[in-house]
C-alpha positions in Angstrom: 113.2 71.8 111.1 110.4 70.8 113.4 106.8 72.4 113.8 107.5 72.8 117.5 111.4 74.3 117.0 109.9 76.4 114.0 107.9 78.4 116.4 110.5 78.7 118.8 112.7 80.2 116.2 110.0 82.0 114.5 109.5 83.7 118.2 113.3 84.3 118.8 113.4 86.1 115.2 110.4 88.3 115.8 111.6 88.8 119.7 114.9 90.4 118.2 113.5 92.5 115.3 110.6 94.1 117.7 113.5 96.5 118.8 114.7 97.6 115.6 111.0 97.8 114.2 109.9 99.9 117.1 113.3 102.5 117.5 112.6 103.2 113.6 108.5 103.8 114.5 110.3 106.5 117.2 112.5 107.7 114.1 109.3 108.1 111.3 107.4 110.1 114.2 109.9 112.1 115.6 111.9 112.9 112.7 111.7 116.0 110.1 109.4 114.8 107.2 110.6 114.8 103.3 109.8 117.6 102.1 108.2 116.3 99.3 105.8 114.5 101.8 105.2 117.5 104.0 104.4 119.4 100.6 101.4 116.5 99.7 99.9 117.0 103.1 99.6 120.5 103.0 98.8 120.4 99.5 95.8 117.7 101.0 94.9 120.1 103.5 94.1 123.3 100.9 92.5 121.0 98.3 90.1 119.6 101.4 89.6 123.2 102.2 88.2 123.9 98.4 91.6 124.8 96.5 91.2 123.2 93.3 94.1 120.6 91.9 96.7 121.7 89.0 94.7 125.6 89.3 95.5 126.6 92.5 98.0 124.1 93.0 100.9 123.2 90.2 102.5 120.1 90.4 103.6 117.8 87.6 102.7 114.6 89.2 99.3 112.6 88.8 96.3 113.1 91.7 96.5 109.5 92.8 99.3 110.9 95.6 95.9 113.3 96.8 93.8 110.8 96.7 95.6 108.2 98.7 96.5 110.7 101.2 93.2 112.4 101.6 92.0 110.0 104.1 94.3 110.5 106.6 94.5 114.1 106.5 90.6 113.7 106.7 91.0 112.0 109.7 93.6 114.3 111.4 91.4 117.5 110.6 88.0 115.8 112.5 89.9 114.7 115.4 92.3 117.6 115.9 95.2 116.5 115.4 98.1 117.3 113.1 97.6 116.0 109.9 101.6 115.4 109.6 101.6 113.2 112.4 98.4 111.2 111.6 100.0 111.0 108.3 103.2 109.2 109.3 100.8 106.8 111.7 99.3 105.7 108.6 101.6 104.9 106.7 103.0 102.6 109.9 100.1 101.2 110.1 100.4 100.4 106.2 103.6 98.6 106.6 102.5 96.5 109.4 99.7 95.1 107.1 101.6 94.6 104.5 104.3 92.7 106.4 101.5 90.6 107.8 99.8 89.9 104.8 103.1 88.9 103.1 104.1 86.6 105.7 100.3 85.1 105.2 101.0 84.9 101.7 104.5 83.3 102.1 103.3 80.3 104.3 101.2 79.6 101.7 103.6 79.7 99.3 106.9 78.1 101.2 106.8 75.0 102.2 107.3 73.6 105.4 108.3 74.8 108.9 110.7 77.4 107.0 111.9 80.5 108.1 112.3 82.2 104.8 108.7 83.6 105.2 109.7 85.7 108.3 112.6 86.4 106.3 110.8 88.0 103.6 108.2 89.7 105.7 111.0 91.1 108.5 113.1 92.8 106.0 110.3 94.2 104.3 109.1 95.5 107.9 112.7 96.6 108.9 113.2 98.4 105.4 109.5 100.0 105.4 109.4 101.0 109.3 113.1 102.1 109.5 115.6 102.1 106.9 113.5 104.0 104.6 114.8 106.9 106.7 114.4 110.5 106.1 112.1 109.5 102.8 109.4 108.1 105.1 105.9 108.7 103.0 107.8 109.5 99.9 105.4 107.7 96.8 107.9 105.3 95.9 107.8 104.3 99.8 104.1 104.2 99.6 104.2 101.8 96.5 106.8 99.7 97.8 104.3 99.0 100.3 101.5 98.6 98.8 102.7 96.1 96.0 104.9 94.0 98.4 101.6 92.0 99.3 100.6 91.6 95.1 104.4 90.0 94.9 103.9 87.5 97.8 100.1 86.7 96.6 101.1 86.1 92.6 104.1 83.8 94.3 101.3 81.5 96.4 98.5 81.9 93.0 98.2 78.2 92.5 99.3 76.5 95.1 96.7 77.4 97.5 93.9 79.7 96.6 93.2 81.3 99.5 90.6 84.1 100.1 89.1 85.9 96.5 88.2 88.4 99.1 91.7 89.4 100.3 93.5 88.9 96.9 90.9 91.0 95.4 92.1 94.2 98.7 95.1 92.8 97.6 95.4 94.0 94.0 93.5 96.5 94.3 95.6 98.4 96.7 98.8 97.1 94.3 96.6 99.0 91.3 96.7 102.6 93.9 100.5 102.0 94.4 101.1 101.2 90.4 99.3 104.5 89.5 101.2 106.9 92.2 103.5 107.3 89.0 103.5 105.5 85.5 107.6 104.3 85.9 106.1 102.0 88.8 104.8 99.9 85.9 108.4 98.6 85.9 108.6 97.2 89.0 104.9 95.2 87.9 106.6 93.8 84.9 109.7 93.2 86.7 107.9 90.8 89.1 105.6 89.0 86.3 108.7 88.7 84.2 110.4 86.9 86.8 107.6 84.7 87.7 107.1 84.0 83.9 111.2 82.8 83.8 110.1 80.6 86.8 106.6 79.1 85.5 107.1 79.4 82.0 103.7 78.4 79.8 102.2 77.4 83.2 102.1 81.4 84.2 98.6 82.6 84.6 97.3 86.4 85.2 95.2 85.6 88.3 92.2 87.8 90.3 95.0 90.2 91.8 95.9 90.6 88.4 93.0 91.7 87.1 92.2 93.9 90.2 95.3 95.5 90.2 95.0 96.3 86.3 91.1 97.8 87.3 92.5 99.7 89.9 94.7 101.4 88.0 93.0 101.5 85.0 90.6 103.5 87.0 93.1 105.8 88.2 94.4 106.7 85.0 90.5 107.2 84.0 89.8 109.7 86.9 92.7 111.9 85.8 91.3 111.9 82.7 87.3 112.5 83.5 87.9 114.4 87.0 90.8 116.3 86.7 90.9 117.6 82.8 93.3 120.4 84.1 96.1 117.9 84.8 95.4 116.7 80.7 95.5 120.3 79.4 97.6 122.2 81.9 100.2 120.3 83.1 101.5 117.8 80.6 102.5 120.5 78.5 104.1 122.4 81.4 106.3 119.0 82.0 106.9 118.4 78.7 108.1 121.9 78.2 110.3 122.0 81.1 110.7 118.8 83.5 113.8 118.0 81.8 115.4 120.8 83.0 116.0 118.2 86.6 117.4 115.4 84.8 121.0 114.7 85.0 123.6 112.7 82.6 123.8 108.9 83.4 127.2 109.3 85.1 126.2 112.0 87.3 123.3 110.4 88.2 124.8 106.8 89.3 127.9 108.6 90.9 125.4 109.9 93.0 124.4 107.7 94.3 126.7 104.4 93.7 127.0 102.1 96.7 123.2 102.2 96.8 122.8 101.5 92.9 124.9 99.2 92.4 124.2 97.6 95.7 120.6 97.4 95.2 121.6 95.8 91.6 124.0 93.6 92.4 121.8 91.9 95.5 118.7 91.5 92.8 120.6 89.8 90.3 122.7 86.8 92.6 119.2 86.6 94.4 117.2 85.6 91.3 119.7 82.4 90.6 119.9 81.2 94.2 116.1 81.3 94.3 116.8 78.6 91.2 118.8 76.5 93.8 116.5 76.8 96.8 113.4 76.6 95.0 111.6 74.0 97.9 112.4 76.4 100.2 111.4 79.7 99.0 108.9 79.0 95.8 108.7 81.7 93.4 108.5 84.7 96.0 112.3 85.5 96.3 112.4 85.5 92.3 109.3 87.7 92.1 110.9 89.7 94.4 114.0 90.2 93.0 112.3 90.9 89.4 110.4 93.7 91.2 114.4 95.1 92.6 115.3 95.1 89.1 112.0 96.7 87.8 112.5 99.5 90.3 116.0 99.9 89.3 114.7 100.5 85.7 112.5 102.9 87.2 115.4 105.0 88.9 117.1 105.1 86.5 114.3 106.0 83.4 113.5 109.1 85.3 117.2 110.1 85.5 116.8 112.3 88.3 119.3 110.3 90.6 117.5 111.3 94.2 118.2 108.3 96.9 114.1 107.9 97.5 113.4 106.8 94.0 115.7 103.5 94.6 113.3 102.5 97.3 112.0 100.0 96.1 115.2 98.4 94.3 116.7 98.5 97.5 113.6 97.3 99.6 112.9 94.0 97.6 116.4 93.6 96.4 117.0 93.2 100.3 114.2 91.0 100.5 115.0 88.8 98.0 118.4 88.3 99.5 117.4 87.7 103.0 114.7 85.0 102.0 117.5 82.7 100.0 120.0 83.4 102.7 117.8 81.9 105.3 116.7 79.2 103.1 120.9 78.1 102.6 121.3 78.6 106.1 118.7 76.6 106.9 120.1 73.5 104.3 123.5 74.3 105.5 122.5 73.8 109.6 120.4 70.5 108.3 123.2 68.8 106.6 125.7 69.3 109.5 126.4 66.6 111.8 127.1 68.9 114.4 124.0 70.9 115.1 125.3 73.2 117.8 128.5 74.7 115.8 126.4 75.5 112.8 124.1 77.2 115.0 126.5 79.3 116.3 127.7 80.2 113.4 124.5 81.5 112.3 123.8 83.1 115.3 127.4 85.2 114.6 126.0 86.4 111.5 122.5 87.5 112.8 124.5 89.8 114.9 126.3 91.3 113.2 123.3 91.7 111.2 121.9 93.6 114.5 125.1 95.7 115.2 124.6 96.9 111.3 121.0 97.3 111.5 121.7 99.3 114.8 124.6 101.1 113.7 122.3 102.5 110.6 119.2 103.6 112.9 122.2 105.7 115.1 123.2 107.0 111.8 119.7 107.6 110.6 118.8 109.5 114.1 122.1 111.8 114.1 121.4 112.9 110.3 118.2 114.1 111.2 119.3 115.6 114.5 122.0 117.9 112.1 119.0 118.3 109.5 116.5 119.6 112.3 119.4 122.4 113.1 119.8 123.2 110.0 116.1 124.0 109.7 115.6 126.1 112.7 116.4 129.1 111.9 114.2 129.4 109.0 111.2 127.2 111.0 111.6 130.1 114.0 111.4 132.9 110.9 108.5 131.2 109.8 107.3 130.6 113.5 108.0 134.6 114.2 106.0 135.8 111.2 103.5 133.6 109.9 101.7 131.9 112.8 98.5 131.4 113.1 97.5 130.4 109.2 99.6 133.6 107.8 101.3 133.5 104.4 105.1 132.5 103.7 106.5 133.0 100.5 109.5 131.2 99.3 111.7 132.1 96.6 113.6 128.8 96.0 114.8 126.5 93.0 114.0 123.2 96.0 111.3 122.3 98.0 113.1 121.9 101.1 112.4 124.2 104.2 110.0 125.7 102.6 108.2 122.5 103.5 107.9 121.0 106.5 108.5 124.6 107.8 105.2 125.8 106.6 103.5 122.4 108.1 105.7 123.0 111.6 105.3 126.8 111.9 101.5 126.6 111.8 101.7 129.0 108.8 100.1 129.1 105.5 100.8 129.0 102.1 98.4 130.0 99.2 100.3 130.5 95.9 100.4 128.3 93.2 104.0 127.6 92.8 105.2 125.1 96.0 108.8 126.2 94.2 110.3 127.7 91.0 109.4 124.1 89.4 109.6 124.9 86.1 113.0 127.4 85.9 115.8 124.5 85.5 113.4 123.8 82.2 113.6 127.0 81.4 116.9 127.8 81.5 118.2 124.7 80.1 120.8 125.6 77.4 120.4 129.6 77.8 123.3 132.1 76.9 122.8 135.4 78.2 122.2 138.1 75.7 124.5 141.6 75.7 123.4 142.4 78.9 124.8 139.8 80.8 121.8 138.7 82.8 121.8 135.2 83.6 118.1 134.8 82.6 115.7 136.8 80.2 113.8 140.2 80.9 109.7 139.9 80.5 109.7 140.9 76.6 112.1 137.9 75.6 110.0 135.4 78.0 108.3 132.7 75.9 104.0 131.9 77.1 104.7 129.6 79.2 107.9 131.4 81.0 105.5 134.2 80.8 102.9 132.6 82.5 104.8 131.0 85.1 106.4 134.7 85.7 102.7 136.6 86.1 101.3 134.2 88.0 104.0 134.0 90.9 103.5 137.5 91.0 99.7 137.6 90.9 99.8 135.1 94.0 102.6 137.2 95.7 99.9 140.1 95.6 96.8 138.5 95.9 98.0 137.0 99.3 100.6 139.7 100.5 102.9 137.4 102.6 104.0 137.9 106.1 107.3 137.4 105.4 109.7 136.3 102.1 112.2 134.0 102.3 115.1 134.1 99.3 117.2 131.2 99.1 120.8 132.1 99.1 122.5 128.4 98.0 124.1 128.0 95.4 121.7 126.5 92.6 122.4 123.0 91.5 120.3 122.7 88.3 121.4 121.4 84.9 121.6 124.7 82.8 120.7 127.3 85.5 123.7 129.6 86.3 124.5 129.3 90.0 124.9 132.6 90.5 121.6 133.4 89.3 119.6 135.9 91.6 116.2 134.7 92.2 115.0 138.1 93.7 116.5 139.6 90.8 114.7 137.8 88.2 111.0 138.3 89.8 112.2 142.2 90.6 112.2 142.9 87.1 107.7 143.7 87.4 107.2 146.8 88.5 104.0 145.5 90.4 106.7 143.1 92.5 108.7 145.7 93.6 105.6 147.7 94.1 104.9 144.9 96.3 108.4 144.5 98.1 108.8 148.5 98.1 107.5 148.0 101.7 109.4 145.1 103.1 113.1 145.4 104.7 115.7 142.7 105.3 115.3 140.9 108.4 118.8 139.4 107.7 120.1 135.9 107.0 118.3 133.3 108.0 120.0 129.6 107.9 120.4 129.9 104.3 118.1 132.4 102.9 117.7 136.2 102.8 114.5 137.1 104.6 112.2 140.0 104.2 109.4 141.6 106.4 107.0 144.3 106.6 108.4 147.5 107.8 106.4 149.1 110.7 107.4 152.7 109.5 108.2 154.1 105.9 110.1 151.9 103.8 113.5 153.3 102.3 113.0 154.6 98.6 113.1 151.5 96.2 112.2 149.3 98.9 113.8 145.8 98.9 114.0 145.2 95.3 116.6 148.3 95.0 118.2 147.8 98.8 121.1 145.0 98.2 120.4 142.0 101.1 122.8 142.9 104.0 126.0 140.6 104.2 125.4 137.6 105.9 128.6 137.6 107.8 127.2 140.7 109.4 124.0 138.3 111.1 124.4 136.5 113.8 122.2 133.7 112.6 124.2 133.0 109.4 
């Protein structure tokens, strides 16, 4: 291909992903944000505010996630704005850079008037911008990211050295995504084991390497220095209980199968055609395929099976593909004597690429749509209640509508416990005793059930809430019994039903029970002895 017919083609290419990059922009700021995500940036917001990390707020997971996003919440707080929605521009503007610097780092890298570089840096735009979907801002989106640039710079180390300056930003900001969890170091030695297969005893660390190993060596030593609580308050808290999310291998790839294997399958016939297209795509499609099947070691090490942790398989798995896919197209069109017919077939595949990629962002758009009305009722609870900064407490095994609601509502939320985190570890295993309970009265509760137990009360009536929410689903835990009453267990202090003696039921609200102060005198027994009424019997249910 020409110079001159490689920047026409370049511009058609970038002409007909604009639309799909900007409907999923509309999607990431108009959508309802993870609640995972919308947990962090509240979670920001209180530890700005003076809350202290892993004391006032539990969480199993390292700072690095608070650190990363304190800037933007910063931001949001001294302009006005909400910090959810500065959020999400942030993380935009993140995958914008890291498209561009990847598409920098791949001319560098691929030679000639290729396409493959816009290959690689338009799917990684497409999958960051938009087919992330609802798990917009999760971590593993925010490391996919940030080490998409460290895969595209170790690809073009020796060939052209390029600025110290950026490969330094470059590895540095790789080190920040590495260290938003320890599996990431996976997808790291995914992509140097690939590049290794490639280089053999020519592979060399180079300066991103060294920055990305300082910057999250640094990490891991500001967890350690800064925030001793995490050391000696939380690890044993996980080690005690996080298990209690994990599910059986099976369970956990018939999950989510099409996607795993998928993800998997694209990785693995990627990293031999990179062999055969070599001149066209260098060693980037390899190192990005060893970073798909890094990530897929990841997901599947932290046996949880939830759809965001593939991210990253499924981002440079995608990658990877599209890159030597371009590059055999672009042999293919070359060696044909008839120029026009080979260009149209290629032009038949890239739309039907379209109608796909369209067809998914309708798909993503109208799960959100039912997702937002299945939140409503509980957001207008919340809305009722709690505006203006009051408390909301939620009784529930998830995170989900308990966050964004809290975020939407305008509401506040200052207990320690974001959910029942550490119950599934609890429970894992248990046999009721004679009595038949399906979990274990104070006396029987072990210190660190004990301590989970007082302290959920102790925030409960430190910060009398303006309303409680009680999550009615049925609980899908390994080892908790789904009948298990979550009222029920926390009702057993006498100082919670103290507390509850003067809240009524409001009804059912979307899925949970809900409870508000009573403007007169509360029945005797108060909440904790009045059964919730039948949700049949509410209107909202």
């Amino acid at each position: 291909m020409s110079e001159r017919s490689g920047r026409s083609a370049r511009l058609a290419a970038w002409l007909a992903l604009a639309p799909f990059a900007a409907a999923g922009a509309q999607y990431a700021l108009t959508k309802s944000m993870h609640q995972d995500v919308a947990y962090y940036v509240n979670a920001v917001e209180r530890w700005l505010g003076g809350a202290r990390l892993y004391r006032d707020m539990i969480d199993v997971n390292v700072p690095t996630v608070y650190w990363v996003m304190a800037a933007p919440v910063w931001i949001a707080q001294r302009l006005g704005l909400p910090s959810t929605l500065v959020f999400n521009l942030f993380v935009l503007a993140l995958a914008a850079l890291s498209a561009a610097a990847v598409w920098r780092l791949a001319r560098r890298a691929v030679a000639g008037a290729s396409l493959v570089p816009d290959a690689a840096a338009g799917a990684l735009l497409i999958w960051c911008a938009a087919l992330v979907g609802h798990d917009f801002g999760q971590r593993e989106h925010l490391a996919t990211i940030l080490l998409a640039p460290y895969a595209a710079a170790r690809a073009a180390a020796g060939r052209e050295p390029g600025s110290s300056g950026l490969r330094i930003l470059i590895g540095l900001c790789a080190g920040l995504g590495l260290a938003l969890k320890p599996y990431f170091v996976l997808i790291v030695l995914g992509m140097e084991g690939a590049l290794l297969l490639r280089r053999g005893r020519a592979w060399r660390p180079s300066i991103e390497t060294a920055a990305l190993a300082l910057s999250a060596g640094a990490c891991a030593a500001a967890t350690i220095v800064l925030v001793p609580d995490y050391m000696d308050r939380i690890l044993p808290l996980a080690r005690a209980t996080y298990h209690g999310f994990e599910w059986p291998l099976a369970t956990m790839l018939g999950a989510q199968g099409p996607r795993t294997f998928g993800c998997f399958a694209l990785a693995l016939l990627a990293l031999p055609l990179a062999w055969r297209v070599e001149r066209r795509t260098g060693d980037l499609a390899a190192v990005l395929a060893g970073g798909a099947l890094g990530g897929f070691a990841s997901f599947l090490i932290q046996s949880k099976g939830w759809l965001y942790q593939l991210t990253p398989a499924l981002t440079y798995a995608t990658a990877a593909f599209a890159m030597v896919a371009v590059a055999l197209a672009e042999s293919w069109i070359s060696s044909w004597r008839d120029r026009w017919r080979a260009s149209a077939a290629v032009g038949l595949c890239l739309a039907a690429m379209a109608a796909v990629l369209a067809l998914e962002l309708g798909r993503l758009f109208r799960s959100d749509a039912a997702l937002q009305q299945r939140q409503a009722p509980v957001l207008e609870a919340v809305r009722d209640y709690a505006r203006g900064g009051g408390p909301a407490l939620f009784i529930s095994i998830e995170v989900d509508y308990t966050f964004p609601a809290v975020n939407y509502a305008g509401a506040s939320y200052p207990y320690r416990w974001h959910h029942l985190l550490p119950m599934p570890g609890f429970y894992r295993g248990f046999r009721p005793g004679p009595s038949g309970q399906p979990f274990r009265a104070p006396g029987e509760m072990g210190p660190l059930e004990r301590g989970f137990f007082e302290t959920f009360i102790e925030d409960a009536i430190a910060h009398p809430p303006r309303l409680v929410l009680v999550d009615r689903r049925r609980l899908v835990r390994p080892g908790l019994a789904p009948e298990l009453d979550l009222l029920a267990y926390f009702c057993q202090s006498p100082r919670f039903a103290e507390l509850l003696a003067e809240y009524g039921w409001l009804g059912r609200r979307g899925s949970y029970d809900v409870l508000v102060p009573l403007p007169s005198d509360p029945p005797t027994g108060g909440a904790c002895a009045t059964p919730a009424p039948h949700p049949e019997g509410d209107p909202s249910s």
